[in-house]
Backbone as JSON Lines, residues from 0, in Angstrom:
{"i":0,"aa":"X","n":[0.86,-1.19,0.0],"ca":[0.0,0.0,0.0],"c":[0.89,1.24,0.0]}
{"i":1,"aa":"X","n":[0.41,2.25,-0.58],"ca":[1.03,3.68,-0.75],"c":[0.45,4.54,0.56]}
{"i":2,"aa":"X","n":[1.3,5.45,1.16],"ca":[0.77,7.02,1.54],"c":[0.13,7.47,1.45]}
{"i":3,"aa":"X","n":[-1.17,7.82,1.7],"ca":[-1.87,9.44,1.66],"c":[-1.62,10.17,2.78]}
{"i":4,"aa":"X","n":[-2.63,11.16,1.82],"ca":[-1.64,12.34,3.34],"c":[-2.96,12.47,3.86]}
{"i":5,"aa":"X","n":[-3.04,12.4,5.17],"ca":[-4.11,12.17,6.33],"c":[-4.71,13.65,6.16]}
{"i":6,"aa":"X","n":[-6.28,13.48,6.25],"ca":[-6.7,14.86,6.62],"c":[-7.03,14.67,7.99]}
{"i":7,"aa":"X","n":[-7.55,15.99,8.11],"ca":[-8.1,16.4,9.89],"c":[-9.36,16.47,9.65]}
{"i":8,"aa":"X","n":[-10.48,16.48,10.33],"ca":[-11.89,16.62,10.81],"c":[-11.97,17.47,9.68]}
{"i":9,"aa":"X","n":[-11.63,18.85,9.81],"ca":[-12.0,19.86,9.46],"c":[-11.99,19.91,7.78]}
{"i":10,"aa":"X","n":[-10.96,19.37,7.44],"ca":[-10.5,19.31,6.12],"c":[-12.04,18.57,5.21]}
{"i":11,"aa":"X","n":[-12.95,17.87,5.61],"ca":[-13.73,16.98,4.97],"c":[-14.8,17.81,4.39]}
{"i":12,"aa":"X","n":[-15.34,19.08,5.11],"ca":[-16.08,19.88,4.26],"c":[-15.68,20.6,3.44]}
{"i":13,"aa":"X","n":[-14.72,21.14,3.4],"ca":[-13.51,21.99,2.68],"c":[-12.98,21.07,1.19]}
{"i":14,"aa":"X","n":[-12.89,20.24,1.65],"ca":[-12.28,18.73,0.4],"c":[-12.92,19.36,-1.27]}
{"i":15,"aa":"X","n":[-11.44,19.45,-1.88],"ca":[-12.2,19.69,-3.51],"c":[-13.39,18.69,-4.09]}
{"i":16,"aa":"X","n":[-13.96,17.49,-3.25],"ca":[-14.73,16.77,-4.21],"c":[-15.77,16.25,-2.46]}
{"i":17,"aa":"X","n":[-16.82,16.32,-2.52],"ca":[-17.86,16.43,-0.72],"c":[-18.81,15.66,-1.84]}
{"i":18,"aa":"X","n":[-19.22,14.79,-0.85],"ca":[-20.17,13.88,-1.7],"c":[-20.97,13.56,-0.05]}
{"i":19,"aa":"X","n":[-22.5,13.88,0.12],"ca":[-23.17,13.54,1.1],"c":[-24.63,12.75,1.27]}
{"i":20,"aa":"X","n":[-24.64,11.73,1.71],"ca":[-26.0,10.88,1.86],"c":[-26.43,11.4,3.09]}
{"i":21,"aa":"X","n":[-27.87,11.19,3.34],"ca":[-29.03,10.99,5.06],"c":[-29.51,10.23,4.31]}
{"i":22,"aa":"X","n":[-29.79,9.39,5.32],"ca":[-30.78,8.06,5.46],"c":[-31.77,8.3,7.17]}
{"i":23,"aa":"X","n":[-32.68,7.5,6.74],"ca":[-33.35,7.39,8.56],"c":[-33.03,6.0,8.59]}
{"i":24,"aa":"X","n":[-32.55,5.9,9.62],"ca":[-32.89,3.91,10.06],"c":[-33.64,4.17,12.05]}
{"i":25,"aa":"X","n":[-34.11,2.81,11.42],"ca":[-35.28,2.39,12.71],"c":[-34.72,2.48,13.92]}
{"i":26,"aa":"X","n":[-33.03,2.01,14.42],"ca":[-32.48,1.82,15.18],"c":[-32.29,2.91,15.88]}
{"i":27,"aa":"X","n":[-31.77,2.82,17.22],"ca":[-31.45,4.55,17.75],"c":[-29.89,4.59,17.53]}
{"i":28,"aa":"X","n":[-29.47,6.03,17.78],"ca":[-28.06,5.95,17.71],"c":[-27.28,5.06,18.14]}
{"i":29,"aa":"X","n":[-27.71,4.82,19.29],"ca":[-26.54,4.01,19.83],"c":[-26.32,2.33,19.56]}
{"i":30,"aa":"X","n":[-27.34,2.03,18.97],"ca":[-27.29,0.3,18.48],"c":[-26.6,0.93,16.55]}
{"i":31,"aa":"X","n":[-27.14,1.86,15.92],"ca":[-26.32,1.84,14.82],"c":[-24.78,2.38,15.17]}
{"i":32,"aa":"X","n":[-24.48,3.12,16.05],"ca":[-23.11,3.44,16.27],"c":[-22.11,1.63,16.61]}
{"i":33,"aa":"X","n":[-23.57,0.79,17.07],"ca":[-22.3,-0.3,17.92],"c":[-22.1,-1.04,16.15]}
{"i":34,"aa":"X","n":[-23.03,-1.09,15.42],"ca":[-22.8,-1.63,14.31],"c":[-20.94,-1.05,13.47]}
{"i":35,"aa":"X","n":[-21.5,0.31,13.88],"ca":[-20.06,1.27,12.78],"c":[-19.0,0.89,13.43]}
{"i":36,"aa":"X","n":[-18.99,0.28,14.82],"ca":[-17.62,0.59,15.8],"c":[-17.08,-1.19,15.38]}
{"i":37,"aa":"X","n":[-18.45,-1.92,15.61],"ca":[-17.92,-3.66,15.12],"c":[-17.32,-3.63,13.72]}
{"i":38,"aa":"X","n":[-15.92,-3.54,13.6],"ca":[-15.38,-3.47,12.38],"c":[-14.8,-4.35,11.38]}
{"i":39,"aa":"X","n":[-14.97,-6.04,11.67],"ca":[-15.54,-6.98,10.8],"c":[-17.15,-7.26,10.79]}
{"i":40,"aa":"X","n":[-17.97,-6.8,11.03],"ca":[-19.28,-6.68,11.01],"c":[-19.5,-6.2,9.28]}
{"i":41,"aa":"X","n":[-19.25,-4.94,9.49],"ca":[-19.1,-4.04,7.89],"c":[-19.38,-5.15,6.7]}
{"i":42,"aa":"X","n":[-18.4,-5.8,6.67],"ca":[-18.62,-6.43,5.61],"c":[-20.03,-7.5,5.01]}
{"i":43,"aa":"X","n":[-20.97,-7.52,6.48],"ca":[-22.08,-7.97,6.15],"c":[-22.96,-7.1,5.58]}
{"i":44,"aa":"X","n":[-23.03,-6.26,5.85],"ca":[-23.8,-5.21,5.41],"c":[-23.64,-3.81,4.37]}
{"i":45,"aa":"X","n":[-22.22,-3.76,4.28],"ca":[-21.68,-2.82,3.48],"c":[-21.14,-3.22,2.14]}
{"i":46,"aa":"X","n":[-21.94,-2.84,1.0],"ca":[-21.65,-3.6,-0.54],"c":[-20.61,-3.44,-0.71]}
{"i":47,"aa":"X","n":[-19.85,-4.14,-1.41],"ca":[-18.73,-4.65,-1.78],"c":[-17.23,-4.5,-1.13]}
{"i":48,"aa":"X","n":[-17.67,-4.09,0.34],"ca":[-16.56,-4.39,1.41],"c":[-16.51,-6.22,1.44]}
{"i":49,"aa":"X","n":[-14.9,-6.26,1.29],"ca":[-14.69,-7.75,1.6],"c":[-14.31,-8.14,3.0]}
{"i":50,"aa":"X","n":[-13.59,-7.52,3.69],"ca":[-12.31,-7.18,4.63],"c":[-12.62,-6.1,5.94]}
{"i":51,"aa":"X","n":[-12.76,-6.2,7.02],"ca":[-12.98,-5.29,7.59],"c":[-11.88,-5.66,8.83]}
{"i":52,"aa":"X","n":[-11.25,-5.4,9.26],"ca":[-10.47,-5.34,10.87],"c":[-9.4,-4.48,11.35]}
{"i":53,"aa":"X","n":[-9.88,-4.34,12.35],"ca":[-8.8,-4.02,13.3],"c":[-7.38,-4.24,13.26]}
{"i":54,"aa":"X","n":[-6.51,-3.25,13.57],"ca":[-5.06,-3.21,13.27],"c":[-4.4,-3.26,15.02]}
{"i":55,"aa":"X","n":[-3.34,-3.82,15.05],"ca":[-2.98,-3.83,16.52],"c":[-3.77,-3.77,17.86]}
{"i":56,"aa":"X","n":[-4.84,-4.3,17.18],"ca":[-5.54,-4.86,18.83],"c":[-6.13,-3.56,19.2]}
{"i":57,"aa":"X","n":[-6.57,-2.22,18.89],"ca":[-6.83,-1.5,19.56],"c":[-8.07,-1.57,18.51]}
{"i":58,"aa":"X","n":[-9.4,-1.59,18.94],"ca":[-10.65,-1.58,18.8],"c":[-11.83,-0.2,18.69]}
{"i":59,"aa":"X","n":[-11.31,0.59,19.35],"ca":[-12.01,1.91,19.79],"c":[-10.84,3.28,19.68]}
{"i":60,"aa":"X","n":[-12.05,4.23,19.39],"ca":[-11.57,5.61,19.8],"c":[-10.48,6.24,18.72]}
{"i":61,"aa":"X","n":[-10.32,7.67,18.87],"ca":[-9.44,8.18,17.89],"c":[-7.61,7.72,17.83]}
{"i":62,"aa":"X","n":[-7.73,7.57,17.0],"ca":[-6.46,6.92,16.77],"c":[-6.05,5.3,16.27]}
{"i":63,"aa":"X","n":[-7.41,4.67,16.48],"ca":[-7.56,3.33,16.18],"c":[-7.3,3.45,14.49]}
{"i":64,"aa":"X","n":[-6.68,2.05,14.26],"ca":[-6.52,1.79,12.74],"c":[-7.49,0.71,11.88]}
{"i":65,"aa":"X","n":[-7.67,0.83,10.93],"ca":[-8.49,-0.77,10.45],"c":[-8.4,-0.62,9.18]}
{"i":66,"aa":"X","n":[-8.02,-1.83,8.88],"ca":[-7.61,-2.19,7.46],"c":[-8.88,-2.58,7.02]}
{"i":67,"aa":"X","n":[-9.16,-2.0,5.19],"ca":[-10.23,-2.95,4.92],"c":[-9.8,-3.02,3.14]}
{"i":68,"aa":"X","n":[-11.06,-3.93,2.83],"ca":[-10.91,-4.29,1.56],"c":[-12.07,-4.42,0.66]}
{"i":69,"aa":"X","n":[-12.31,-3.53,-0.37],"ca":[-13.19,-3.28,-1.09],"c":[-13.53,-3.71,-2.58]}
{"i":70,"aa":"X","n":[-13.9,-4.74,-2.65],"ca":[-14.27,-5.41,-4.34],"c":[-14.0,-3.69,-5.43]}
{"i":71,"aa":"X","n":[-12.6,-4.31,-6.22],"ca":[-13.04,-3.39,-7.39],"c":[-12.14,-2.29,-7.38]}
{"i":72,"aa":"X","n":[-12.02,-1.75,-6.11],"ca":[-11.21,-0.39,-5.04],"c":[-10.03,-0.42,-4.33]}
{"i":73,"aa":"X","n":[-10.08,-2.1,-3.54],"ca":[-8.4,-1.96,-3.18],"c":[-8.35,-2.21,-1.75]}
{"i":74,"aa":"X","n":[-7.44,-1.67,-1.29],"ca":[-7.33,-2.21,-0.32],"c":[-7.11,-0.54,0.72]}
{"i":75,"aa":"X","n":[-7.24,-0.48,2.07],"ca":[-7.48,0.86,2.6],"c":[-6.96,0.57,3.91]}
{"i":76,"aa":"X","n":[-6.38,1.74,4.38],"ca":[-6.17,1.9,5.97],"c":[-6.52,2.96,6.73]}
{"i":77,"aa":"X","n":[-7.43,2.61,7.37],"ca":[-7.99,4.31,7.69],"c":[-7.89,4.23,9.26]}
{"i":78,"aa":"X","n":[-7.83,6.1,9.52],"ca":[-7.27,5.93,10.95],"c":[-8.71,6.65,11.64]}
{"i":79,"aa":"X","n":[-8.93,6.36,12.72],"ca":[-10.08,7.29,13.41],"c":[-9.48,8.53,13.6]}
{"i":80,"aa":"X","n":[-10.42,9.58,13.94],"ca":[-10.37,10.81,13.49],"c":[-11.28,11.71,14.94]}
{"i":81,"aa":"X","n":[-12.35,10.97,14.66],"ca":[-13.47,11.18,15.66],"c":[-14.31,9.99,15.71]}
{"i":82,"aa":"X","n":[-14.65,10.16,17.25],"ca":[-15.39,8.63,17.72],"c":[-16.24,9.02,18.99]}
{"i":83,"aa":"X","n":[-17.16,9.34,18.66],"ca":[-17.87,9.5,19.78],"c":[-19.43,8.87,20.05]}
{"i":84,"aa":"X","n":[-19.49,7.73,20.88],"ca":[-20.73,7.25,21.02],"c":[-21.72,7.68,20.8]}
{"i":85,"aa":"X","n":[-22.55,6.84,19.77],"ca":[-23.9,7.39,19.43],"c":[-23.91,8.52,18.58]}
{"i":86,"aa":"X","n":[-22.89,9.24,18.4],"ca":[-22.66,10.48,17.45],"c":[-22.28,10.29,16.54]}
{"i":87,"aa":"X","n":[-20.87,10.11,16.33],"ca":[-20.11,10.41,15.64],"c":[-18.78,9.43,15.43]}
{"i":88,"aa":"X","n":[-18.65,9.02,14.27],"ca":[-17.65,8.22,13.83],"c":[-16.76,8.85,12.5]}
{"i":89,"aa":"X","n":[-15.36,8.83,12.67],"ca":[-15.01,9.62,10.87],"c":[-13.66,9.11,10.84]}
{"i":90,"aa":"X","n":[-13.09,8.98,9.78],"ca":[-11.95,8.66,9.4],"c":[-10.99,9.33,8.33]}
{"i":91,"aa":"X","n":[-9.95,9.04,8.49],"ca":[-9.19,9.51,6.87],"c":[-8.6,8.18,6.47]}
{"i":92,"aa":"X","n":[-7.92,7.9,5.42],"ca":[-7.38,6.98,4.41],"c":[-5.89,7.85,4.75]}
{"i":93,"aa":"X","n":[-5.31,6.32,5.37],"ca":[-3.61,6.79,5.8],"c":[-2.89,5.97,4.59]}
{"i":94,"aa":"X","n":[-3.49,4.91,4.09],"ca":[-2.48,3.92,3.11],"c":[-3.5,3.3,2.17]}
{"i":95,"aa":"X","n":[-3.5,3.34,0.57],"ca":[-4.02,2.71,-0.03],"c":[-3.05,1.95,-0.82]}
{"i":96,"aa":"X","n":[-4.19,1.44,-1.72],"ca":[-4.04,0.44,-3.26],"c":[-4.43,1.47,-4.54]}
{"i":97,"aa":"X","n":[-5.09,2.16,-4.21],"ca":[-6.13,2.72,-5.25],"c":[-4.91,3.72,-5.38]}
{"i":98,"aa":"X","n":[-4.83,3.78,-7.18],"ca":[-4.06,5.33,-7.46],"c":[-5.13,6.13,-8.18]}
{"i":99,"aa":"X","n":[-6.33,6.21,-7.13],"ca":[-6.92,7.22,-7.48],"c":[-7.34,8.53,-6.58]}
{"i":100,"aa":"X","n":[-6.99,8.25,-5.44],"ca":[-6.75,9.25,-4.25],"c":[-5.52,9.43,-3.52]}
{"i":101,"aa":"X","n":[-5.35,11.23,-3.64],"ca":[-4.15,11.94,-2.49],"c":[-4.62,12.3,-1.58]}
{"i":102,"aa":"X","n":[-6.18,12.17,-0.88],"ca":[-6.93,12.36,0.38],"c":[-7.78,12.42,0.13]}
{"i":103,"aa":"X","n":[-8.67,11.42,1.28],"ca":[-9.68,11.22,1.42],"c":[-10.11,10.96,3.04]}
{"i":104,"aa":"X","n":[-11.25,11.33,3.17],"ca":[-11.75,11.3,4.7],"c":[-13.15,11.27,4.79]}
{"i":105,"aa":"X","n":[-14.14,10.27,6.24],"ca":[-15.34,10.13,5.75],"c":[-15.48,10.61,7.86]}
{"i":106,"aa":"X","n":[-17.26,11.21,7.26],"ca":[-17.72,11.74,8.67],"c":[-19.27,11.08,8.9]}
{"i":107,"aa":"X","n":[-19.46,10.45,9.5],"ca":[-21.27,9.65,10.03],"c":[-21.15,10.31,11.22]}
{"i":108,"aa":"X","n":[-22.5,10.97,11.17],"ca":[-23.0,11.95,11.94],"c":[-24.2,10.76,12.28]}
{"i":109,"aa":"X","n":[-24.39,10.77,14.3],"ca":[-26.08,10.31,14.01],"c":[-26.67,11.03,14.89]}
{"i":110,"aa":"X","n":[-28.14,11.37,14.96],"ca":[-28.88,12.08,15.89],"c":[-29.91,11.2,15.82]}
{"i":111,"aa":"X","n":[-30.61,10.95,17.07],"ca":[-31.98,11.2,17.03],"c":[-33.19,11.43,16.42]}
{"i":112,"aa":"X","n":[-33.54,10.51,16.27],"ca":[-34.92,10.8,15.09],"c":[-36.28,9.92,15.46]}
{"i":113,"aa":"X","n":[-36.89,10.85,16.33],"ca":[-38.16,9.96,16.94],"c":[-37.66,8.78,17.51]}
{"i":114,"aa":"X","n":[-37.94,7.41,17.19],"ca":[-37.35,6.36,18.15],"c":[-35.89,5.75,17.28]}
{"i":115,"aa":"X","n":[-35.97,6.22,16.47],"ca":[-35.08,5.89,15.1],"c":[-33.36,6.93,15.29]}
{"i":116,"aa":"X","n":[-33.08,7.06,13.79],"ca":[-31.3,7.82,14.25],"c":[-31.57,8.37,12.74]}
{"i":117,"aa":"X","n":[-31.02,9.27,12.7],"ca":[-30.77,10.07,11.02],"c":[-29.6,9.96,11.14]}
{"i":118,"aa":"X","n":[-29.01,9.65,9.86],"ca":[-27.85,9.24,9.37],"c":[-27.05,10.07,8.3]}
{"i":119,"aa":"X","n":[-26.32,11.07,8.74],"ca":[-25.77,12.07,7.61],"c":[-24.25,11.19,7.63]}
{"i":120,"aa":"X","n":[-23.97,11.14,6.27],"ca":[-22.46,10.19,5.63],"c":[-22.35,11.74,4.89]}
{"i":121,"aa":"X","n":[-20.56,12.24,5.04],"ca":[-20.2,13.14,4.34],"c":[-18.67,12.84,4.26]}
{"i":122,"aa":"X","n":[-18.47,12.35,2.9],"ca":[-16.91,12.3,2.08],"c":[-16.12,13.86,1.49]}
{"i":123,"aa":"X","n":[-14.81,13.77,2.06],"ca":[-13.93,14.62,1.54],"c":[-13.34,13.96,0.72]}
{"i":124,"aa":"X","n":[-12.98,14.24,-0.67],"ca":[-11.74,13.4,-1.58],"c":[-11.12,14.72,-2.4]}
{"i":125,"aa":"X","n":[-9.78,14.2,-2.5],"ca":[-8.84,14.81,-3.16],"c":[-8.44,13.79,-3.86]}
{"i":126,"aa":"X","n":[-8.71,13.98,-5.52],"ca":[-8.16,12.67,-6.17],"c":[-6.31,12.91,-6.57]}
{"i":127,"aa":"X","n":[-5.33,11.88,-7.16],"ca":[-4.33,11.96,-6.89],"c":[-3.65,12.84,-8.17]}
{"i":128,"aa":"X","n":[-4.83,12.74,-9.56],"ca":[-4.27,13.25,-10.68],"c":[-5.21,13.77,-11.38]}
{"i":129,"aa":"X","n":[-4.79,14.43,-12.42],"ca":[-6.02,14.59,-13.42],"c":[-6.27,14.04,-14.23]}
{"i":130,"aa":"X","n":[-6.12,12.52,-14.37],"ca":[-7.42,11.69,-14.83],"c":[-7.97,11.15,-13.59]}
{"i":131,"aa":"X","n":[-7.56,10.7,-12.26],"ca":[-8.76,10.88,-11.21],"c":[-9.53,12.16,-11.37]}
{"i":132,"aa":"X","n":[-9.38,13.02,-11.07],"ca":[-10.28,13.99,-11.3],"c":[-11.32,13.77,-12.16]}
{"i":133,"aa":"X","n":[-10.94,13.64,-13.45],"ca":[-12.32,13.12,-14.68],"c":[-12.96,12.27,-14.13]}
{"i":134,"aa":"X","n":[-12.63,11.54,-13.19],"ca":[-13.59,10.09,-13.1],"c":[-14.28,10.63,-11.65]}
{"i":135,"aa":"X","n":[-14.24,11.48,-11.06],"ca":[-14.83,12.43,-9.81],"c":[-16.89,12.61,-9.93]}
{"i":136,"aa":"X","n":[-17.15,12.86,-10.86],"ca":[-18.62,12.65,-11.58],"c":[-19.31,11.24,-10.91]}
{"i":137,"aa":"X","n":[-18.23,10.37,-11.72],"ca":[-18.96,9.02,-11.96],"c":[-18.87,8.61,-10.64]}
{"i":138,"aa":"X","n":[-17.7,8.51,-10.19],"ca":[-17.23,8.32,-8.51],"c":[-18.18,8.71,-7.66]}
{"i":139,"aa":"X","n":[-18.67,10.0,-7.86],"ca":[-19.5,10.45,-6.59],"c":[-21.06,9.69,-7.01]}
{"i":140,"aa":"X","n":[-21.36,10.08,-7.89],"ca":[-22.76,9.61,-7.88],"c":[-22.84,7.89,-7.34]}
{"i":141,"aa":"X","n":[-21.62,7.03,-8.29],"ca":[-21.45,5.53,-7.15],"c":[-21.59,5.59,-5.81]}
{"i":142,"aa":"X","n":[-20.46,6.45,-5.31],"ca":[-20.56,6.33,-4.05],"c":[-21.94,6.96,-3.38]}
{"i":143,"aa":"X","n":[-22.63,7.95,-3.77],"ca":[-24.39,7.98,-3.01],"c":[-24.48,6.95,-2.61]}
{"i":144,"aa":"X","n":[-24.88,6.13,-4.33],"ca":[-25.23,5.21,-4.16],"c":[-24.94,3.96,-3.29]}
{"i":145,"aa":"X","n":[-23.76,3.78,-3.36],"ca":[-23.58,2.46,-2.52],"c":[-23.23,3.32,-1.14]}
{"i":146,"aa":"X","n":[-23.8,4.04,-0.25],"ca":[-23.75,4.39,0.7],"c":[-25.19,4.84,1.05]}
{"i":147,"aa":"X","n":[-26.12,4.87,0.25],"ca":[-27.38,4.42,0.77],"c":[-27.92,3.32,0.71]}
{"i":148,"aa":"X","n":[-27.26,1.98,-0.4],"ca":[-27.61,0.73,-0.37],"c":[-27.06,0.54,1.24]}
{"i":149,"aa":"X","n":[-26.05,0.82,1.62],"ca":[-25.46,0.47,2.85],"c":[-26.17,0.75,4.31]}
{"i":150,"aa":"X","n":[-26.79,2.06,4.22],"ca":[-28.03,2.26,4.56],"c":[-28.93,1.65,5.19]}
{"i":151,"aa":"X","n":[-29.81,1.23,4.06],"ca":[-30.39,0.3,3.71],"c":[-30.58,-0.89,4.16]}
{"i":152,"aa":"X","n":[-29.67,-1.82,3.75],"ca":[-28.7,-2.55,4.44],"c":[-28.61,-2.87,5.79]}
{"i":153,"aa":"X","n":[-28.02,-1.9,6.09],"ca":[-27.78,-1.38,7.92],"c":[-28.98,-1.86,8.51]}
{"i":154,"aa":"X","n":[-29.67,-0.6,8.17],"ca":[-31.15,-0.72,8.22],"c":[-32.04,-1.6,8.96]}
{"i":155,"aa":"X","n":[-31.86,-2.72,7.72],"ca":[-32.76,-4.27,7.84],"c":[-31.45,-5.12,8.96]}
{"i":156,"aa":"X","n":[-30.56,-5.2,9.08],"ca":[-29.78,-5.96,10.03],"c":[-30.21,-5.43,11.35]}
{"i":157,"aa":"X","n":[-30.53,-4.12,11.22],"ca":[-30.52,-4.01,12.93],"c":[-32.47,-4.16,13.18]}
{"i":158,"aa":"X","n":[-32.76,-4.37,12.21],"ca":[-34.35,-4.61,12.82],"c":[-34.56,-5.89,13.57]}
């Protein structure tokens, strides 16, 4: 795997390329947060994740690592960023496969929603060249998509 260069929290709204889903799911925050935090779980529910785990035994909280692996995409190492129960989970991409990103970073926001949780997903990407860039269009509208199938997904597992 290659380098990227880590963003910060802040950097993800700012990011030349913001791509954002909400979903509602039935669950309350805190049973979909235990889903995001179980990090071979993912792969049951998240399309075309193969790979989901934990790096050196550390499981929780900012600074934790987890390798994963994505049909098609490669292979990823992302570091926590922010982790806060029932809230908030986000990451950046410290090491890929893909030479199609020089940064990238993702933020799941959850609140409260009647007995349920609203689910805001918001991606920062910086692609690595300009032919990533051209493919930035097609990229984002995929990724909606397979981040509300995931959703979705989520969704029906935790009912």
């Amino acid at each position: 795997m290659r380098d990227l260069e880590p963003a910060p929290l802040s950097w993800i709204e700012s990011a030349p390329h913001v791509i954002r889903v909400s979903a509602k799911l039935a669950a309350p925050p805190e049973r979909v947060f235990a889903a995001f935090a179980d990090g071979p779980g993912w792969t049951s529910w998240f399309p075309m994740m193969t790979q989901a785990a934990w790096v050196d035994g550390k499981t929780s909280g900012v600074g934790a690592e987890r390798d994963v692996a994505m049909r098609l995409f490669g292979r990823f190492r992302e570091r926590f960023i922010a982790w806060e129960p029932g809230r908030r989970f986000s990451f950046t991409i410290v090491q890929s496969t893909s030479p199609l990103l020089r940064r990238f970073a993702e933020d799941y926001r959850l609140s409260a929603d009647g007995a349920g949780t609203r689910f805001d997903w918001t991606a920062g990407a910086e692609p690595a060249n300009a032919a990533a860039s051209l493919l930035a269009p097609g990229l984002r509208l995929f990724m909606r998509r397979l981040l509300a199938r995931a959703a979705k997904n989520l969704d029906a597992s935790l009912r």
